[in-house]
C-alpha angles and dihedrals in degrees: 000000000000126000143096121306116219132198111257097228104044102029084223116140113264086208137027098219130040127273143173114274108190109225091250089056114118087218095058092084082058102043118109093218125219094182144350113242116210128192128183117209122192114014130098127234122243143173137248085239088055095046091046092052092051090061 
């Protein structure tokens, strides 16, 4: 995800510009997000015409 961490105890910003928190960061319960990033690892893109081929 991408947003602005902020300290636990203050609540104040840790940054002053976004940046990428991994889910299994401890920061991410205190990040203000922008926007989620998502990545897909290990499939392969295909087509409808391929799918519907393969029916």
């Amino acid at each position: 995800m991408s947003g602005i961490p902020h300290h636990p105890d203050t609540l104040q910003p840790l940054v002053e510009d976004r940046v990428e928190v991994a889910y299994d960061d401890r920061r991410i319960r205190f990040t203000l997000a922008y926007y989620q990033v998502n990545e897909l690892r290990g499939v392969t893109s295909v087509s409808l015409e391929e799918l519907r081929a393969l029916a």
